[in-house]
C-alpha positions as CSV (number, residue, x, y, z in Angstrom):
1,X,0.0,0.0,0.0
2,X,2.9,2.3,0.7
3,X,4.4,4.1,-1.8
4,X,8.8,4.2,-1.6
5,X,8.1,3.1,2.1
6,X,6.7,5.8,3.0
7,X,2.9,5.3,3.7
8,X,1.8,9.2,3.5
9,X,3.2,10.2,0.4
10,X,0.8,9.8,-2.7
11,X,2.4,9.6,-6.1
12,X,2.0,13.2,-8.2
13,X,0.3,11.2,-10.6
14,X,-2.3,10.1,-8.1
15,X,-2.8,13.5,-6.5
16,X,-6.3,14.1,-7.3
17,X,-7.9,10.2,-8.4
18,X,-11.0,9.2,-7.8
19,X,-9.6,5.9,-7.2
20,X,-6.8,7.5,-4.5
21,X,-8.2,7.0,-0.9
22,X,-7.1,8.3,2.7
23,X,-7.3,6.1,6.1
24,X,-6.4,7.6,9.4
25,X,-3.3,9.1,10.1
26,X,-3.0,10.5,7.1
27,X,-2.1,6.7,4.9
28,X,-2.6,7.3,1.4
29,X,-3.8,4.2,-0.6
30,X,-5.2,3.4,-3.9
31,X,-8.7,2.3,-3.8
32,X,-9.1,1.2,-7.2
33,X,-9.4,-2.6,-6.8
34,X,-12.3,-1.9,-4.1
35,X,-14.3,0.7,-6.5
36,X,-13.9,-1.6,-9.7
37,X,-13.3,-5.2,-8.3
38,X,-10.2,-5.5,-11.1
39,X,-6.5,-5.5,-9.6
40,X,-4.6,-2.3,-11.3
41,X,-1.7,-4.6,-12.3
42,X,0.8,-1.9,-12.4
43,X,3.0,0.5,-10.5
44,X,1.4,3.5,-8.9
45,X,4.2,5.8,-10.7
46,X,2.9,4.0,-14.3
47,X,-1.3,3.7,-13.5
48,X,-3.4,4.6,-16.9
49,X,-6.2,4.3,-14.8
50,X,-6.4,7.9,-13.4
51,X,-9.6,9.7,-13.3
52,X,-9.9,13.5,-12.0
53,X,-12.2,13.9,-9.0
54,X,-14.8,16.5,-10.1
55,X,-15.6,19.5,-7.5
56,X,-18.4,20.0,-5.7
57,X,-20.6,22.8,-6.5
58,X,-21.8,24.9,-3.0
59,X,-25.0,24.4,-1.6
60,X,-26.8,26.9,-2.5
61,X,-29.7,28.3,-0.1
């Protein structure tokens, strides 16, 4: 799950996946497996499988 051995650093191609996921303490993992139910079979540095997270619009009153 950890990325170079160190569990809180996220990739700069991940930054910003729908697929990338945070636990407590601040552990960065890919969630991609658990959203899709298909193994990425590939390094984390080298994923085609990134998807930009879309922002949320305000709540408007």
């Amino acid at each position: 799950m950890s990325y170079k051995g160190s569990p809180a650093h996220t990739p700069a191609n991940c930054k910003g996946c729908v697929y990338r996921g945070n636990f407590s303490a601040g552990i960065s993992v890919c969630n991609f497996a658990e959203i899709t139910g298909k193994l990425r079979n590939c390094p984390a540095d080298k994923c085609p499988y990134y998807l930009k997270k879309k922002r949320s619009k305000g709540v408007k009153k």
